[in-house]
C-alpha positions in Angstrom: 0.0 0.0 0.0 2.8 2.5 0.9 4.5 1.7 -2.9 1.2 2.5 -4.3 0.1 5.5 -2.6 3.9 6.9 -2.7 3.5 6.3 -7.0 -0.1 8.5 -7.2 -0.7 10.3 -10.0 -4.4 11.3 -11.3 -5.2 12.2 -7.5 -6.0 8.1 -6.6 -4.4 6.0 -9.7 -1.4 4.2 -9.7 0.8 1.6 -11.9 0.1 -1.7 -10.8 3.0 -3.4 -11.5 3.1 -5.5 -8.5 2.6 -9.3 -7.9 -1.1 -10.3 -8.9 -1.7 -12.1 -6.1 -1.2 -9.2 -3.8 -3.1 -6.7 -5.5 -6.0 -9.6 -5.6 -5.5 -9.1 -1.5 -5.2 -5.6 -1.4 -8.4 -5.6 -3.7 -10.3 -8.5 -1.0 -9.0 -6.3 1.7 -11.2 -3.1 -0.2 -7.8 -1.0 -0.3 -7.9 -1.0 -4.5 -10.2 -1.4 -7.1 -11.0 -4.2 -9.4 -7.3 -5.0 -10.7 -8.3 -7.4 -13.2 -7.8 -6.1 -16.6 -5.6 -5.0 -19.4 -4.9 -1.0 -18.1 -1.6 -0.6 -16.3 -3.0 1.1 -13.4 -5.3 0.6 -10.8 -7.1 2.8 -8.4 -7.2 3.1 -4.9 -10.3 3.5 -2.5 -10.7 6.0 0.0 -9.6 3.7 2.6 -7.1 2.9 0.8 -5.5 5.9 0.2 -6.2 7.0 4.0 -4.0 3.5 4.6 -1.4 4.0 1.4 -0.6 7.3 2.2 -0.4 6.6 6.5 2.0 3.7 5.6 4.3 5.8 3.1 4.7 8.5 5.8 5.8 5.8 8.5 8.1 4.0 5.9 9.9 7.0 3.9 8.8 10.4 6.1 6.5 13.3 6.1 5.7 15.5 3.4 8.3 13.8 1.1 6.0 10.5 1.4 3.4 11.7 -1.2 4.3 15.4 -1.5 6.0 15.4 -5.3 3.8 12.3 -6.2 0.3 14.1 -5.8 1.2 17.0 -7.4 2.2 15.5 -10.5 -0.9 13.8 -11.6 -3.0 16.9 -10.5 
Protein backbone atom coordinates (compact mmCIF):
# COMPACT_ATOMS: atom_id res chain seq x y z
CA UNK A 1 0.00 0.00 0.00
CA UNK A 2 2.80 2.46 0.90
CA UNK A 3 4.46 1.74 -2.89
CA UNK A 4 1.16 2.50 -4.30
CA UNK A 5 0.12 5.55 -2.63
CA UNK A 6 3.94 6.89 -2.75
CA UNK A 7 3.50 6.26 -7.05
CA UNK A 8 -0.11 8.53 -7.22
CA UNK A 9 -0.74 10.30 -10.05
CA UNK A 10 -4.43 11.30 -11.32
CA UNK A 11 -5.22 12.19 -7.46
CA UNK A 12 -6.00 8.11 -6.60
CA UNK A 13 -4.39 6.00 -9.66
CA UNK A 14 -1.38 4.17 -9.68
CA UNK A 15 0.79 1.61 -11.85
CA UNK A 16 0.14 -1.68 -10.84
CA UNK A 17 2.96 -3.42 -11.54
CA UNK A 18 3.12 -5.48 -8.48
CA UNK A 19 2.64 -9.29 -7.87
CA UNK A 20 -1.12 -10.34 -8.94
CA UNK A 21 -1.72 -12.09 -6.06
CA UNK A 22 -1.15 -9.22 -3.80
CA UNK A 23 -3.12 -6.65 -5.47
CA UNK A 24 -6.00 -9.62 -5.57
CA UNK A 25 -5.47 -9.07 -1.49
CA UNK A 26 -5.20 -5.63 -1.44
CA UNK A 27 -8.39 -5.64 -3.69
CA UNK A 28 -10.29 -8.48 -1.03
CA UNK A 29 -8.99 -6.25 1.74
CA UNK A 30 -11.16 -3.11 -0.20
CA UNK A 31 -7.76 -1.04 -0.26
CA UNK A 32 -7.92 -1.00 -4.52
CA UNK A 33 -10.23 -1.43 -7.09
CA UNK A 34 -10.99 -4.22 -9.36
CA UNK A 35 -7.27 -4.98 -10.69
CA UNK A 36 -8.26 -7.39 -13.23
CA UNK A 37 -7.85 -6.07 -16.59
CA UNK A 38 -5.65 -4.99 -19.44
CA UNK A 39 -4.94 -1.00 -18.12
CA UNK A 40 -1.61 -0.60 -16.30
CA UNK A 41 -3.02 1.05 -13.36
CA UNK A 42 -5.29 0.59 -10.76
CA UNK A 43 -7.11 2.84 -8.36
CA UNK A 44 -7.22 3.07 -4.86
CA UNK A 45 -10.30 3.54 -2.53
CA UNK A 46 -10.74 6.01 0.04
CA UNK A 47 -9.57 3.68 2.64
CA UNK A 48 -7.07 2.88 0.77
CA UNK A 49 -5.47 5.91 0.16
CA UNK A 50 -6.22 6.96 4.01
CA UNK A 51 -4.03 3.48 4.56
CA UNK A 52 -1.37 3.99 1.38
CA UNK A 53 -0.61 7.31 2.24
CA UNK A 54 -0.42 6.64 6.51
CA UNK A 55 2.00 3.66 5.57
CA UNK A 56 4.32 5.78 3.05
CA UNK A 57 4.68 8.48 5.83
CA UNK A 58 5.82 5.80 8.47
CA UNK A 59 8.05 4.01 5.86
CA UNK A 60 9.86 7.02 3.86
CA UNK A 61 8.79 10.42 6.10
CA UNK A 62 6.53 13.30 6.14
CA UNK A 63 5.67 15.51 3.41
CA UNK A 64 8.26 13.80 1.07
CA UNK A 65 6.04 10.53 1.45
CA UNK A 66 3.38 11.68 -1.23
CA UNK A 67 4.32 15.41 -1.47
CA UNK A 68 5.99 15.39 -5.26
CA UNK A 69 3.78 12.34 -6.16
CA UNK A 70 0.32 14.08 -5.77
CA UNK A 71 1.18 16.96 -7.35
CA UNK A 72 2.24 15.48 -10.51
CA UNK A 73 -0.94 13.82 -11.64
CA UNK A 74 -3.01 16.91 -10.46
Amino acid sequence: MALLAAHLFNTNSSWKGYDFEVMNRLHDAGYIFNPVGKQKSVQLTEEGMERGLELAKQLFGGAEANGSARHRGA
